[in-house]
Residue frames relative to the residue before (quaternion, step in Angstrom):
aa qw qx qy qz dx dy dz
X 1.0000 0.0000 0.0000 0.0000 0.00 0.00 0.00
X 0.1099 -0.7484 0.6531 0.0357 3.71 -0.47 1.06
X 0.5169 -0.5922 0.4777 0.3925 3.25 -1.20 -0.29
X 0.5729 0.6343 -0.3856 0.3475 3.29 0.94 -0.31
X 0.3803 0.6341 -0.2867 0.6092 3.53 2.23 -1.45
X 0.8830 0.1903 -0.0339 0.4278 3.85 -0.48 -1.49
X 0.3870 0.6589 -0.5666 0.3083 3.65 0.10 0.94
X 0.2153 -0.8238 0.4746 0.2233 3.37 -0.65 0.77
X 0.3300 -0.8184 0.4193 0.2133 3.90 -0.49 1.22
X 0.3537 -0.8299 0.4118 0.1288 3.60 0.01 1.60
X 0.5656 0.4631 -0.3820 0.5655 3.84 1.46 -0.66
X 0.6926 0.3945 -0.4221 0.4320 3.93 0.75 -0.42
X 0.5047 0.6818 -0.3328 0.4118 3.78 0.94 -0.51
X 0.7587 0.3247 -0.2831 0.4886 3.48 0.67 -1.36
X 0.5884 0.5548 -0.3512 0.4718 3.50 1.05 -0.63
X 0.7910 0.3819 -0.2730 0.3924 3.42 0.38 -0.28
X 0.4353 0.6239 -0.2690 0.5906 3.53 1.93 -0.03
X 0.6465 0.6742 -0.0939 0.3444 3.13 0.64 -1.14
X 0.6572 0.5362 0.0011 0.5297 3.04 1.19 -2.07
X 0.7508 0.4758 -0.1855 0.4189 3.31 1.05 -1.31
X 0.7294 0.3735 -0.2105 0.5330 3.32 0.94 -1.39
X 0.4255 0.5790 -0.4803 0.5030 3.85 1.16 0.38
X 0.5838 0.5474 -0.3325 0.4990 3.54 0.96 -0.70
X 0.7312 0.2726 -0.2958 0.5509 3.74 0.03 -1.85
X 0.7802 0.2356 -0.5041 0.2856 3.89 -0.19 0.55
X 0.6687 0.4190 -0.3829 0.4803 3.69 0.84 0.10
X 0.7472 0.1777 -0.1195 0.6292 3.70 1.35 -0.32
X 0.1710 0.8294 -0.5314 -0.0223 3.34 0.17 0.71
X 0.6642 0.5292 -0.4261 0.3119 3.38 1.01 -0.01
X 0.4354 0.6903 -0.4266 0.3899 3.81 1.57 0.28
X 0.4013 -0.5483 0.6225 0.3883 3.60 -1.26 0.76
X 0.4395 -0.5162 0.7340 -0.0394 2.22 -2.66 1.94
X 0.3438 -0.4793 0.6489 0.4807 3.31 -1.47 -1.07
X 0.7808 -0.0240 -0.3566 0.5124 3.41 0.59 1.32
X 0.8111 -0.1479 0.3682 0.4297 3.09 -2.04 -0.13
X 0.0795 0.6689 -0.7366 0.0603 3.00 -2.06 1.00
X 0.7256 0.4388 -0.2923 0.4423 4.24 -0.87 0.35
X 0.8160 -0.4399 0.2841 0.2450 2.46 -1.61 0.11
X 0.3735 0.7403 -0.3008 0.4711 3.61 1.45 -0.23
X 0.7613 0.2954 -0.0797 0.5716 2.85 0.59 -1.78
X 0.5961 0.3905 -0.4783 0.5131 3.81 0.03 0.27
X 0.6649 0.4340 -0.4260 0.4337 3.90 0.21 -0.82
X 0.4020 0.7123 -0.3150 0.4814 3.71 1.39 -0.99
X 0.8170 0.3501 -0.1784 0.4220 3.29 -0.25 -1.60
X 0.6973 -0.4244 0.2727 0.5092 3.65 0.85 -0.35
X 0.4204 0.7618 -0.4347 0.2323 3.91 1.33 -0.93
X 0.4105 -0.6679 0.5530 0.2821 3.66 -0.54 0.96
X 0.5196 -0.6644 0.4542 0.2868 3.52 -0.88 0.79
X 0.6301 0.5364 -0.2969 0.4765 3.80 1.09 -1.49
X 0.7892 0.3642 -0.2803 0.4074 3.92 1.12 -0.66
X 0.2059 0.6868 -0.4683 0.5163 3.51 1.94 0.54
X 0.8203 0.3099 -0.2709 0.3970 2.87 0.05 -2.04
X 0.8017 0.5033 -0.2689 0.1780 3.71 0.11 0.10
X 0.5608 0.3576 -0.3479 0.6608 3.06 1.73 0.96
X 0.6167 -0.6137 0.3000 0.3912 3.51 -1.28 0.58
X 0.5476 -0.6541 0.5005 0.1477 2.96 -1.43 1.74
X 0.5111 0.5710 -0.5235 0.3725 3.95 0.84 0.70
X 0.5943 0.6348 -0.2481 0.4269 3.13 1.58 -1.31
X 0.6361 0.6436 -0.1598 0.3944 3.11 1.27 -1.12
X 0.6292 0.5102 -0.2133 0.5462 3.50 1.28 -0.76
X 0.7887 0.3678 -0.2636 0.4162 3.28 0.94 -0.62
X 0.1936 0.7063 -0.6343 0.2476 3.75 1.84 0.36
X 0.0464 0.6292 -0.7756 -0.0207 2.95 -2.30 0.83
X 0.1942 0.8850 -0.3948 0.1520 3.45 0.65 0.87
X 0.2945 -0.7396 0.5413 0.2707 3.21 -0.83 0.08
X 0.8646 -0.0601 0.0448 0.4968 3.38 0.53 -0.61
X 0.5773 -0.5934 0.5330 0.1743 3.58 -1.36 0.36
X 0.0088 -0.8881 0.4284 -0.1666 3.48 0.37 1.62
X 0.4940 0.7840 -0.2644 0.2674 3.47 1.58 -1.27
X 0.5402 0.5824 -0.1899 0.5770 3.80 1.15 -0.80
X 0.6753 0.3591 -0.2326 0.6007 3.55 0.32 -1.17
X 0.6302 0.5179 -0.3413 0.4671 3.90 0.34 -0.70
X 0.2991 0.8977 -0.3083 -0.0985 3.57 0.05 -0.89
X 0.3453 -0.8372 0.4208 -0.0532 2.80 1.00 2.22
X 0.1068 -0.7881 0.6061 -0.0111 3.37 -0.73 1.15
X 0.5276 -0.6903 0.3295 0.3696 3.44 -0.50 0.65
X 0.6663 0.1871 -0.3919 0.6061 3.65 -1.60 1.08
X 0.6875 0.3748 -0.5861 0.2083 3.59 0.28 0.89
X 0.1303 -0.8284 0.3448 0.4217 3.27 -1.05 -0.27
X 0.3737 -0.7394 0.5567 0.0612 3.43 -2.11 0.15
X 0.6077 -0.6747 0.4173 0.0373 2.29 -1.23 1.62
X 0.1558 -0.8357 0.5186 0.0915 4.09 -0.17 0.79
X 0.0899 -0.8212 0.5584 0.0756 3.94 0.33 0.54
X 0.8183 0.0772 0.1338 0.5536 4.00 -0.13 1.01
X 0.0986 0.8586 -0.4644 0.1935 3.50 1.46 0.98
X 0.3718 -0.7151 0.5813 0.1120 3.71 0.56 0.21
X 0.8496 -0.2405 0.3165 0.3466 3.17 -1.38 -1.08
X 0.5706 -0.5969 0.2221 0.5185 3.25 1.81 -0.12
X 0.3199 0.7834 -0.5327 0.0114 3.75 0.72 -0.69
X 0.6077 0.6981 -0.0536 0.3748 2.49 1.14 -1.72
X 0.6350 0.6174 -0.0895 0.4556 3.13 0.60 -1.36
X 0.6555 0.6231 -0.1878 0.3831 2.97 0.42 -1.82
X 0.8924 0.3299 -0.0644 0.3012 2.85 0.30 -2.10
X 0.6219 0.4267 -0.4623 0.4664 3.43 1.81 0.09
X 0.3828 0.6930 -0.5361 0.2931 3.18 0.99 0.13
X 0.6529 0.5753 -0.1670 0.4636 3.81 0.68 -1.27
X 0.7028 0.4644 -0.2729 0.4647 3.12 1.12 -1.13
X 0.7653 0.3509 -0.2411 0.4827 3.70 1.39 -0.92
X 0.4950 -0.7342 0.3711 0.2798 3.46 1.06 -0.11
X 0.7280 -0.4793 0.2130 0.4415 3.01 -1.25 -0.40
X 0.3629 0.8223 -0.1995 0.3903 3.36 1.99 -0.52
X 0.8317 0.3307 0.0699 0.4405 3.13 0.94 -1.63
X 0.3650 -0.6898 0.6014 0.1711 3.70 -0.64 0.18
X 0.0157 -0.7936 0.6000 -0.0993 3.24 -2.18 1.03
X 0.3982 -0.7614 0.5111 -0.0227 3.24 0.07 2.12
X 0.2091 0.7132 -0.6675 0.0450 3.34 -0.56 0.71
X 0.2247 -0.6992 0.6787 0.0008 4.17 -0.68 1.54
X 0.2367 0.6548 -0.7110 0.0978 3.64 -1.32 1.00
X 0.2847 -0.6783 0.6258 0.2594 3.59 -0.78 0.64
X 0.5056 0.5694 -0.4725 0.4436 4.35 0.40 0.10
X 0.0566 0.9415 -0.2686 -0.1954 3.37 -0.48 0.63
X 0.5291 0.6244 -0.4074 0.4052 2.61 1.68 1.71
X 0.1777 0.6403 -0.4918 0.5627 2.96 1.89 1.37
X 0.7371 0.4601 -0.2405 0.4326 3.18 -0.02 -1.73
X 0.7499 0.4043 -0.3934 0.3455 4.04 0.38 -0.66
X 0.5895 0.6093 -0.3000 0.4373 3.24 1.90 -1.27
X 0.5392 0.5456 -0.3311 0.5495 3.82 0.88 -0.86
X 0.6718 0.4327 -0.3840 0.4626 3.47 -0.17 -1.26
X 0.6995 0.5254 -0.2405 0.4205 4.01 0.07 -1.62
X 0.7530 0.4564 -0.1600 0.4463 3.36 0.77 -0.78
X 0.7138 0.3094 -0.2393 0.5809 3.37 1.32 -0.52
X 0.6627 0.2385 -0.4799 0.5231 3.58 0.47 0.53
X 0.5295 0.4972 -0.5528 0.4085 3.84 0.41 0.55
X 0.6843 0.4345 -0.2537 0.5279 3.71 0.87 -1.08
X 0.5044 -0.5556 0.5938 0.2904 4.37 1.23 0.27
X 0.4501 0.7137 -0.4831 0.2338 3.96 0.66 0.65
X 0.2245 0.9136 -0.3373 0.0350 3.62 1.42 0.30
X 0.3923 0.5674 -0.4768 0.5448 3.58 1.64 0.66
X 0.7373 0.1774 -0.3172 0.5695 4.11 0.98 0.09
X 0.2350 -0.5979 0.7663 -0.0015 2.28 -2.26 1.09
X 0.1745 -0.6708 0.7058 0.1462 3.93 -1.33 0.75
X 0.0266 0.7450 -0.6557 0.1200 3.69 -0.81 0.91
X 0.3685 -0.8134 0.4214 0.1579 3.38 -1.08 1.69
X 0.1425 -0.8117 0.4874 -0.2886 3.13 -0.70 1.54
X 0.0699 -0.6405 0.7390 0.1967 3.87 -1.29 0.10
X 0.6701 -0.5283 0.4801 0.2032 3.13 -1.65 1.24
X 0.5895 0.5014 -0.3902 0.4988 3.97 0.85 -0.57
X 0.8416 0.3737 -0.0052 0.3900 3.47 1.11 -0.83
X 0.4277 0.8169 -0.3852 0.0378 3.61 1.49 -0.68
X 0.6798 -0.6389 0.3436 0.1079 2.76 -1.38 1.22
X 0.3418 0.8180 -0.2103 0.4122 3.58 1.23 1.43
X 0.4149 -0.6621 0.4548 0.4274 3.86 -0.16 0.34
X 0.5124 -0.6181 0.4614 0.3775 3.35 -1.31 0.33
X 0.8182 -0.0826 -0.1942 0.5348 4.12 -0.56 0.64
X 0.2553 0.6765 -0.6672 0.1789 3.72 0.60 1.35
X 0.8421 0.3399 -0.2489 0.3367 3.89 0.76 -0.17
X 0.3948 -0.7459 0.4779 0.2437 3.62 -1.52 0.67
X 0.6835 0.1307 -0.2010 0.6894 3.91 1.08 0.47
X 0.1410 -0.5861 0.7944 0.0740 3.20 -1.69 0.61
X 0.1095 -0.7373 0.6612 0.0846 3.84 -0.88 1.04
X 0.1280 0.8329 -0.5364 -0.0467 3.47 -1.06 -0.34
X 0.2133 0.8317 -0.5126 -0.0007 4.29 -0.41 0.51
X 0.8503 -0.1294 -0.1943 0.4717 2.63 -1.69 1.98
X 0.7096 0.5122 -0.4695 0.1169 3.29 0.52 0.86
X 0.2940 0.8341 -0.3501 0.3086 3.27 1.89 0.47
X 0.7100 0.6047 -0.2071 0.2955 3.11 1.41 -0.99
X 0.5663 0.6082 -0.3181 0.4563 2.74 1.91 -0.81
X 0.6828 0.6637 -0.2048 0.2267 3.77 1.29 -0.03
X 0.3352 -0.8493 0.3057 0.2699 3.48 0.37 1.11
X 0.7296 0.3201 -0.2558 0.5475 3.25 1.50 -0.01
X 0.1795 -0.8990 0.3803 0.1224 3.72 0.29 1.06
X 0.4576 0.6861 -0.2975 0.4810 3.16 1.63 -1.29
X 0.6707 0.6743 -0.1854 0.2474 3.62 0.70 -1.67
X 0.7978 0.4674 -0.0156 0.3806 2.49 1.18 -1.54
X 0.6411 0.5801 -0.1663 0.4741 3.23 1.94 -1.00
X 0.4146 0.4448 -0.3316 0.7214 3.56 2.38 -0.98
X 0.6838 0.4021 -0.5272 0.3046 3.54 -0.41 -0.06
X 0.5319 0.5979 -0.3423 0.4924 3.63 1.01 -1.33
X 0.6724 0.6342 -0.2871 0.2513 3.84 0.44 -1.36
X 0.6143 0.5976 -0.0825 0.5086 2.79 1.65 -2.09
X 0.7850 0.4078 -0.3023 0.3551 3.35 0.37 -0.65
X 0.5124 0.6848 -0.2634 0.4461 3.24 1.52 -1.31
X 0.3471 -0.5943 0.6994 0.1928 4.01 -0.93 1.12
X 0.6952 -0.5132 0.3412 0.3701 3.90 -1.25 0.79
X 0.8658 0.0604 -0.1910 0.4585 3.53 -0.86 0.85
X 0.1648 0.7680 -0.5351 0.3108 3.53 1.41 1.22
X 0.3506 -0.7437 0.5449 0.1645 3.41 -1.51 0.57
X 0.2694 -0.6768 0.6770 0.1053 3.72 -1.27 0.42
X 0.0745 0.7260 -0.6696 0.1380 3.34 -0.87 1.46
X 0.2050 0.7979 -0.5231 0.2184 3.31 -0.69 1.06
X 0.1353 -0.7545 0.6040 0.2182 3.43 -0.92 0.70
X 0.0867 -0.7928 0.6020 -0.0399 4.07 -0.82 0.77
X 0.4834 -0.4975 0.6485 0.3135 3.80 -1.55 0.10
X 0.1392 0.6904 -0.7098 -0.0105 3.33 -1.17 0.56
X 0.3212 -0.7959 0.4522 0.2427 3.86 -1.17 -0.35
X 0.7216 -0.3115 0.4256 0.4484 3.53 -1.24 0.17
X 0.9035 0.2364 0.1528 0.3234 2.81 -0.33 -2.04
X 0.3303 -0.7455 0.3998 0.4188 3.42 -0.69 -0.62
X 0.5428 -0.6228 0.4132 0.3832 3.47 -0.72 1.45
X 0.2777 -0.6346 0.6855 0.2243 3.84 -1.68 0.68
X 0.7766 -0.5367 0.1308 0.3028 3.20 -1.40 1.05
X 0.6811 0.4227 -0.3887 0.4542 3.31 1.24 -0.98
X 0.4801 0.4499 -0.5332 0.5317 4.26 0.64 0.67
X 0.8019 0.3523 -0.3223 0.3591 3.41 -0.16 -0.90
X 0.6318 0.6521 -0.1653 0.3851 3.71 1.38 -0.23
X 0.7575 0.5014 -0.1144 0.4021 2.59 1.73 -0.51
X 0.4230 -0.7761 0.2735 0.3793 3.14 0.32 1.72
X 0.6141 0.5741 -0.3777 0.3882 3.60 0.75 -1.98
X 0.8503 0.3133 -0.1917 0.3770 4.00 0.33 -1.22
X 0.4379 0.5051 -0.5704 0.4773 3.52 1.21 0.91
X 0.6135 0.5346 -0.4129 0.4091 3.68 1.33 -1.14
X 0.7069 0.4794 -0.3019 0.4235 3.56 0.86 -0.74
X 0.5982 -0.5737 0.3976 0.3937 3.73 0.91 0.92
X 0.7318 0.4231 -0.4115 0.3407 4.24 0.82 0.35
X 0.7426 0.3400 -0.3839 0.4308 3.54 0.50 -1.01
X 0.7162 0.3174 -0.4887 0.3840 4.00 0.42 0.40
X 0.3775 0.6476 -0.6277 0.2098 3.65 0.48 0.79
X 0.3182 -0.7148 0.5725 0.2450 3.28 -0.97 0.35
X 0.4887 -0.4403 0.4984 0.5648 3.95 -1.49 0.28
X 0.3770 -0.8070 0.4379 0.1218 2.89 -1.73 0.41
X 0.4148 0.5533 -0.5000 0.5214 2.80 1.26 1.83
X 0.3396 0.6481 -0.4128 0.5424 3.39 1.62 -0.22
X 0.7043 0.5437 -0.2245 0.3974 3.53 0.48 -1.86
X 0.7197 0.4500 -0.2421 0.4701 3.21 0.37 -1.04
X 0.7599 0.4231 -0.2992 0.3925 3.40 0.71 -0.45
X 0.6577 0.4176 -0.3469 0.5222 3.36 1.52 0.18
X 0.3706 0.5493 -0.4787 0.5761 3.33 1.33 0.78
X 0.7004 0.4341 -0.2590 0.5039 3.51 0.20 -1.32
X 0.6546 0.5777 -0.3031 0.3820 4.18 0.92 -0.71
X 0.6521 0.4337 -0.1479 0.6040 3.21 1.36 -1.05
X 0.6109 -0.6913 0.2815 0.2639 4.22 0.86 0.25
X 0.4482 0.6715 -0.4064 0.4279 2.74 1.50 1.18
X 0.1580 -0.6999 0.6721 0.1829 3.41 -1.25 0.76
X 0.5403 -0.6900 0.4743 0.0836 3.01 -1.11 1.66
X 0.2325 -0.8550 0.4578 0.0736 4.04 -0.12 1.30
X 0.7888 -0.1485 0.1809 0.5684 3.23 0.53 -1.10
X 0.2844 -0.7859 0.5490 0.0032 3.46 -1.24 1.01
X 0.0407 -0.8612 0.5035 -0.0563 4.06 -0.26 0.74
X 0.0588 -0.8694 0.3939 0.2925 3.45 -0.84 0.29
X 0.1375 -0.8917 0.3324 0.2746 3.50 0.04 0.19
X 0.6280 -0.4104 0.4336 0.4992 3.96 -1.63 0.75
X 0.4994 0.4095 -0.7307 0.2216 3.98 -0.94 0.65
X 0.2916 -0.6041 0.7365 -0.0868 2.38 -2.60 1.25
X 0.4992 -0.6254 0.5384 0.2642 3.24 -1.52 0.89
X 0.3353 -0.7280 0.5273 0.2820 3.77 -0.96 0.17
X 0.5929 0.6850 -0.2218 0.3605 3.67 1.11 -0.96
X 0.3392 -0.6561 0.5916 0.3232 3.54 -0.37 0.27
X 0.7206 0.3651 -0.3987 0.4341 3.77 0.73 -0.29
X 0.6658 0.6109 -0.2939 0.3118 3.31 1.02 -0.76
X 0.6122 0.5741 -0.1816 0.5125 3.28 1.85 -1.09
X 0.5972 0.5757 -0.3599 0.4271 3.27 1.39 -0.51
X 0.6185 0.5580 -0.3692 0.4120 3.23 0.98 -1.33
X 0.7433 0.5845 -0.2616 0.1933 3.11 0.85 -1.88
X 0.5982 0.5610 -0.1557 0.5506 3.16 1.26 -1.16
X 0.7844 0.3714 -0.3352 0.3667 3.87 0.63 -0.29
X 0.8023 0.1542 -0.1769 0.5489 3.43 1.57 0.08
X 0.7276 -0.4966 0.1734 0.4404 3.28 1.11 1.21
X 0.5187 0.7072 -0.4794 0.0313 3.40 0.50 -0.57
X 0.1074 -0.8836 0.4533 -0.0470 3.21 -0.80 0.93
X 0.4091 -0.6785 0.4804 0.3761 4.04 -0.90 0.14
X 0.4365 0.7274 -0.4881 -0.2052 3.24 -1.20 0.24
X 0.5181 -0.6226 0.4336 0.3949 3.64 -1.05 0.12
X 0.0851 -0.7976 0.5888 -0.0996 3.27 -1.15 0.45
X 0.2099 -0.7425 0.6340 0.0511 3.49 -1.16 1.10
X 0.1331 0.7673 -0.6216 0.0842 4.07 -0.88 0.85
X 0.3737 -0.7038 0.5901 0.1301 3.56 -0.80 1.65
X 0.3509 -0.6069 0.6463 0.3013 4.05 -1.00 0.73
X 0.3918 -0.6343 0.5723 0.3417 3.66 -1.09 0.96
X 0.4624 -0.6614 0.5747 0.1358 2.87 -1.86 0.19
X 0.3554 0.6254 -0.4891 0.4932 3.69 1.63 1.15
């Protein structure tokens, strides 16, 4: 095993993300290596009555992992941050939660999320969100302009986690909160998983163990609150394999930025 053999190629990664999640919003009803709809959000925990109140396109294109929104608790006139906004569910649903008062950042680098979100929130009169193209390591935000940073299953897809969590910090106004549901693992992936562009796109070869994880929460000045797992399931026969041989699992999770 050299390094040259086990290097993971980050310009093929985004390109192959990209490709995919271009798919779960213009075809969401084709098989993934995972769950997609509205099933799978009511699953994860999503109240049905708050389904029924955002657009049911956005909804088709759900790729979550978990069910985080509760643990987050977005009070109205704030705003929130959207790490990897997708199709908007997400979005959507802090939108409602902050009102008109409040404001909702949603950052996706795909840019047939970003049009499908956008289209979807000025048809449904949503004019407290905005989707702005962007990479989570980097989003495209003032430094403390926000009071929650959300984000699902899309950290993993991120070769720079640390980045992303100092980014979340930066943005966050003192004693902001991080709510987010993500893949993490037992074990630690071996190079040929973590190398592999196709199974980072598929939400496994960029999970991280999930004490590693935690500790780049806890690096970036968070104090980790509360931890959850949730019912999600690979669909693939490769993906389930992986999953199932090194733990990988979903969970959701709530973590207050300190105030030192």
């Amino acid at each position: 095993m050299t390094s040259t053999t086990h290097r993971l190629d980050t310009a093929e990664l985004e390109t192959r993300v990209k490709a995919m999640y271009e798919q779960v919003a213009l075809e969401p009803g084709q098989e993934f290596h995972f769950e997609t709809g509205r099933a799978l959000a009511e699953r994860l925990g999503y109240p049905a009555s708050h389904l029924d109140a955002i657009p049911a396109a956005a909804i088709e294109s759900f790729a979550g992992v978990g069910y985080f929104l509760d643990l987050a608790g977005i009070r109205p006139g704030e705003t929130v941050l959207d790490l990897g906004s997708g199709s908007g569910t997400d979005s959507f649903l802090a939108a409602l939660a902050t009102g008109p008062a409040g404001r909702v950042i949603g950052v996706d680098m795909t840019p047939a999320q970003l049009d499908k979100a956008g289209t979807l929130a000025a048809a449904a009169g949503l004019a407290n969100t905005v989707f702005r193209d962007g990479h989570i390591e980097d989003p495209p935000v003032a430094d403390r302009s926000v009071d929650c940073v959300i984000s699902n299953g899309v950290i993993n897809l991120s070769p720079d986690k640390p980045a992303v969590f100092a980014a979340a910090a930066r943005a966050l106004r003192p004693g902001g909160r991080l709510a987010i549901a993500d893949i993490v693992t037992a074990s630690h992936l071996p190079a040929g998983v973590t190398c592999d562009a196709s199974l980072w796109a598929a939400c496994i070869g960029g999970a991280a163990q999930r004490d590693d994880y935690f500790a780049d929460i806890h690096a970036a000045g968070f104090e980790i609150d509360t931890v959850r797992e949730n019912d999600y399931r690979f669909l693939s026969d490769r993906a389930a394999g992986a999953s199932e041989k090194f733990g990988v699992a979903s969970i959701s999770l709530l973590a207050r930025l300190r105030r030192d």
